[in-house]
C-alpha positions as CSV (number, residue, x, y, z in Angstrom):
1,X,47.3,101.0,65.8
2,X,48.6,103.3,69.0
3,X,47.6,100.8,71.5
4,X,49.4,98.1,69.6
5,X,53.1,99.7,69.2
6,X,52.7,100.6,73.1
7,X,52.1,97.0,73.7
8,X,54.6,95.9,71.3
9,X,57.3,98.4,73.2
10,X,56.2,97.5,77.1
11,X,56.9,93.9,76.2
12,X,60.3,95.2,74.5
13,X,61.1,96.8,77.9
14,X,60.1,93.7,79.8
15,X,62.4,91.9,77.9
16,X,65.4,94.6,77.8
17,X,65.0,94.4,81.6
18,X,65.3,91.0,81.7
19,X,68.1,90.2,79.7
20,X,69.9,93.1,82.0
21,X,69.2,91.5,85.6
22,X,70.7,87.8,84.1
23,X,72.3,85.8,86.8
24,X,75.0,83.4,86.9
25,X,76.9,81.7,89.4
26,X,79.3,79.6,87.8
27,X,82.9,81.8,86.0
28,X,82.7,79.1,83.8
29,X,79.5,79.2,82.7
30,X,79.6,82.9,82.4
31,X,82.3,83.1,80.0
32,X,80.3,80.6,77.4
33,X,77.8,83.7,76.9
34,X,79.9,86.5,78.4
35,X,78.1,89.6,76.8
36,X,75.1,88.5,78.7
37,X,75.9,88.4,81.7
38,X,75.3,90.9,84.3
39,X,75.3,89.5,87.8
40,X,77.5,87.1,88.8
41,X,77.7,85.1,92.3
42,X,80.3,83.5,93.0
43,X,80.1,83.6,96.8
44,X,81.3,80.4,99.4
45,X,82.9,78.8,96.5
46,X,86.3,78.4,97.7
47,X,88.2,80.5,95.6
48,X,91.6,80.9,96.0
49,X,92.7,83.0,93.1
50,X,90.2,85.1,90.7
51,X,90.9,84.0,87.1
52,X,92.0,86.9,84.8
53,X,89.1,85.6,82.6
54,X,86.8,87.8,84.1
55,X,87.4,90.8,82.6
56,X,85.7,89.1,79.3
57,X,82.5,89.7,81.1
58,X,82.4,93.3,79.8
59,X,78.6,94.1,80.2
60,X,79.2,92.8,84.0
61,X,77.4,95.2,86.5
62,X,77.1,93.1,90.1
63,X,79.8,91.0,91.2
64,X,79.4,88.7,94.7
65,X,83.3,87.7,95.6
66,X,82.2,87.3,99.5
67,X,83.3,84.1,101.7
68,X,85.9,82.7,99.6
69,X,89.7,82.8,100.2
70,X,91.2,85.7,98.2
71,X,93.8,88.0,99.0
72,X,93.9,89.5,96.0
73,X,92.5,90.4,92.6
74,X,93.6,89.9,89.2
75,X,94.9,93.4,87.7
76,X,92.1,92.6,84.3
77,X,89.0,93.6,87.0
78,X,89.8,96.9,86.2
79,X,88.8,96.4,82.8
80,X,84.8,96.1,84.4
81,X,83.7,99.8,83.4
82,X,80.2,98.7,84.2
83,X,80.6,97.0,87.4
84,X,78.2,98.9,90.0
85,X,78.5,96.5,93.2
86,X,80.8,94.2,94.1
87,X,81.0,92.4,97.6
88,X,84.1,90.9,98.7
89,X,83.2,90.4,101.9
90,X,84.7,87.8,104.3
91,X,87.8,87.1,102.7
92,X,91.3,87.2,103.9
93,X,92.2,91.1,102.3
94,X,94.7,93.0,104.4
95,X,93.8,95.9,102.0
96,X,91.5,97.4,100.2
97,X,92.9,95.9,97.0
98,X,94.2,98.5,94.5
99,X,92.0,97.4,91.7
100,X,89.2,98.7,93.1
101,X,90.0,102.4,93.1
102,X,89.9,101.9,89.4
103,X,86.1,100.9,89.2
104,X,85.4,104.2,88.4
105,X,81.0,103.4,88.2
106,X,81.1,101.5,91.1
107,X,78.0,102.4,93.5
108,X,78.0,100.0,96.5
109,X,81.5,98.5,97.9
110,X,81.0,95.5,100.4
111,X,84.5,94.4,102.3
112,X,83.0,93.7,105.8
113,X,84.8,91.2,107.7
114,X,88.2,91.2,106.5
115,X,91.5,92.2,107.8
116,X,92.2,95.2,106.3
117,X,93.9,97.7,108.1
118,X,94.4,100.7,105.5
119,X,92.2,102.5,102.8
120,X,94.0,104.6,100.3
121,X,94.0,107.5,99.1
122,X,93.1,106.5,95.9
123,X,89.5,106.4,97.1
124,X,88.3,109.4,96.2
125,X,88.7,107.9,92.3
126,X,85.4,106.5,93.6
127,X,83.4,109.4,92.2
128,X,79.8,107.6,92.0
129,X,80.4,105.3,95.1
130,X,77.1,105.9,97.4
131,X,77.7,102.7,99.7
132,X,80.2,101.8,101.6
133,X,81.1,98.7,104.1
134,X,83.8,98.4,105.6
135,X,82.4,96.8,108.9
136,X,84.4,94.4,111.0
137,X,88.0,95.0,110.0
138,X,91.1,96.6,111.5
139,X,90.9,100.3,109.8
140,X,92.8,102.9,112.2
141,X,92.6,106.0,110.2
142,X,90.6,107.0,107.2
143,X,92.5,109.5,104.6
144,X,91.9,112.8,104.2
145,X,90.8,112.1,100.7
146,X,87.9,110.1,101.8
147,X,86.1,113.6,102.5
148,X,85.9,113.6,98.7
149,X,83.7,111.1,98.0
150,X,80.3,114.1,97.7
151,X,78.1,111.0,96.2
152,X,78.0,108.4,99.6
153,X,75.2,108.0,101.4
154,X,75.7,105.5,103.5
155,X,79.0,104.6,105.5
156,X,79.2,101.5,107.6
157,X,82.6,101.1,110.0
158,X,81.2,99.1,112.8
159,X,83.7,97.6,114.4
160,X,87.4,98.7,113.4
161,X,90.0,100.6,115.1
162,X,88.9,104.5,114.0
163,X,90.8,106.6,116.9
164,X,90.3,109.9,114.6
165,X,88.1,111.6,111.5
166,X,90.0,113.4,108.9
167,X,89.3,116.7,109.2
168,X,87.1,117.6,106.1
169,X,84.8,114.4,106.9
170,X,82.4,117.1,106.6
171,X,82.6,117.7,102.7
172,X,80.4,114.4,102.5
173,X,78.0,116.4,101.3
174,X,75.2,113.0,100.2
175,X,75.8,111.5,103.6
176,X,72.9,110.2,105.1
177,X,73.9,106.9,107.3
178,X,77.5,106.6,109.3
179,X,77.7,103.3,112.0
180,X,80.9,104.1,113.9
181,X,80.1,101.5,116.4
182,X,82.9,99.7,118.4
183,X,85.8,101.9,117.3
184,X,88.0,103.9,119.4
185,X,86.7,107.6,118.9
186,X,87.1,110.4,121.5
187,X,86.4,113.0,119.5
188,X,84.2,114.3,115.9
189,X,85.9,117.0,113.8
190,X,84.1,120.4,113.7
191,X,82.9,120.2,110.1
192,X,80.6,117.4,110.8
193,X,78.5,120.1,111.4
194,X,78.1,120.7,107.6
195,X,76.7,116.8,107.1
196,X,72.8,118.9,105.8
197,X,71.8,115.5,104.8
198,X,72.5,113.4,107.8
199,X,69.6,111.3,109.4
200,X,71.2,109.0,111.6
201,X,75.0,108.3,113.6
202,X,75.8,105.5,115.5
203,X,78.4,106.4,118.1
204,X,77.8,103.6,120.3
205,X,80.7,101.9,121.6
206,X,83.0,104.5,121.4
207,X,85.0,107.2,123.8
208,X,83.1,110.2,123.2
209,X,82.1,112.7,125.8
210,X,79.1,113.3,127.3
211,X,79.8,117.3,126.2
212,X,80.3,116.2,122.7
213,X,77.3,114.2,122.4
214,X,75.7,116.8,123.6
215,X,76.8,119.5,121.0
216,X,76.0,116.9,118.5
217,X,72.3,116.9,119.5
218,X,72.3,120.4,119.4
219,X,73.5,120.5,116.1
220,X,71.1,117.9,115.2
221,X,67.7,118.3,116.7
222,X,66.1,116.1,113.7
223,X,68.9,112.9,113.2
224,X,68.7,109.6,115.1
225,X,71.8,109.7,116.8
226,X,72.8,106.4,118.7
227,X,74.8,106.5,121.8
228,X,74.0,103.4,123.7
């Protein structure tokens, strides 16, 4: 009889796991069976505006907003509790929009290739945010609240404006991946030191002395740390 309910359960989970990883990549179409959806593409679709309708999609944890024309998005995307990932990558954002500081759960933020220019400091709201892309934008400065965020692992601002590191960058306790190529850096605040975790910088592109690079190999015997 054993042997029989444990078969009975692992085609329970099959199923469970399943119904959890259901894709969809029409808003439309989404919103017929809303509490079943869970990832939803909506990438290179020309959208404009985000309809308010997708906050219905409560069970929603993967969201694919990249390529399309937005500038904004609806105030109701707040309402996503569940929402884990979302890309809204290569779009015309001049900011990271305020919405998403309120996506409490979220794990992975994609906004490469925009035109945004400040992040908040509202970010550290992000408390279970482990990757974050910002790559290919016009970011000057990062707030000193961004040293907060002790979950990331993985940082990506290739290709911005960075001219300085808040102070406490080191407090990203998790951090394991930072690209900082093609920004305008001279210098790295002293508590990157504390970065335990770190396996590999890229510095490449950047203004940083040959002494500084340097002390950063000292510091780090073991990490991959990319100068050229």
């Amino acid at each position: 009889m054993r042997p029989v309910i444990f078969i009975v359960l692992f085609f329970n989970l099959i199923s469970l796991n399943a119904q959890n990883t259901k894709h969809f990549t029409s808003l439309s179409k989404a919103l017929e069976t809303p509490n079943d959806v869970y990832s939803l593409d909506l990438r290179n679709q020309n959208i404009q505006r985000l309809s308010d309708s997708i906050s219905l999609l409560l069970n929603l944890t993967e969201l694919d907003l990249s390529e399309n024309s937005l500038e904004n998005l609806p105030k109701s995307i707040s309402k996503l509790i569940h929402l884990k990932s979302i890309n809204i990558s290569s779009n015309n954002f001049t900011k990271l929009p305020k919405q998403v500081y309120k996506l409490y759960n979220l794990e992975t933020l994609r906004a490469r290739k925009n035109n945004i220019h400040k992040i908040s400091c509202k970010v550290k709201r992000l408390k279970n945010i482990k990757n974050i892309d910002l790559q290919a934008n016009k970011i000057e400065k990062l707030p000193l609240s961004f040293g907060k965020l002790k979950t990331v692992i993985k940082i990506d601002l290739e290709d911005n404006g960075l001219t300085k590191l808040p102070k406490n960058f080191g407090k990203l306790s998790s951090l394991q991946d930072i690209d900082f190529e093609n920004n305008n850096l001279s210098e790295i605040p002293e508590s990157i030191k504390n970065l335990k975790n770190l396996k590999h910088i890229n510095l490449t592109g950047n203004s940083i002395s040959d002494k500084i690079l340097g002390d950063l190999k000292d510091i780090f015997p073991g990490v991959d740390i990319e100068t050229e």
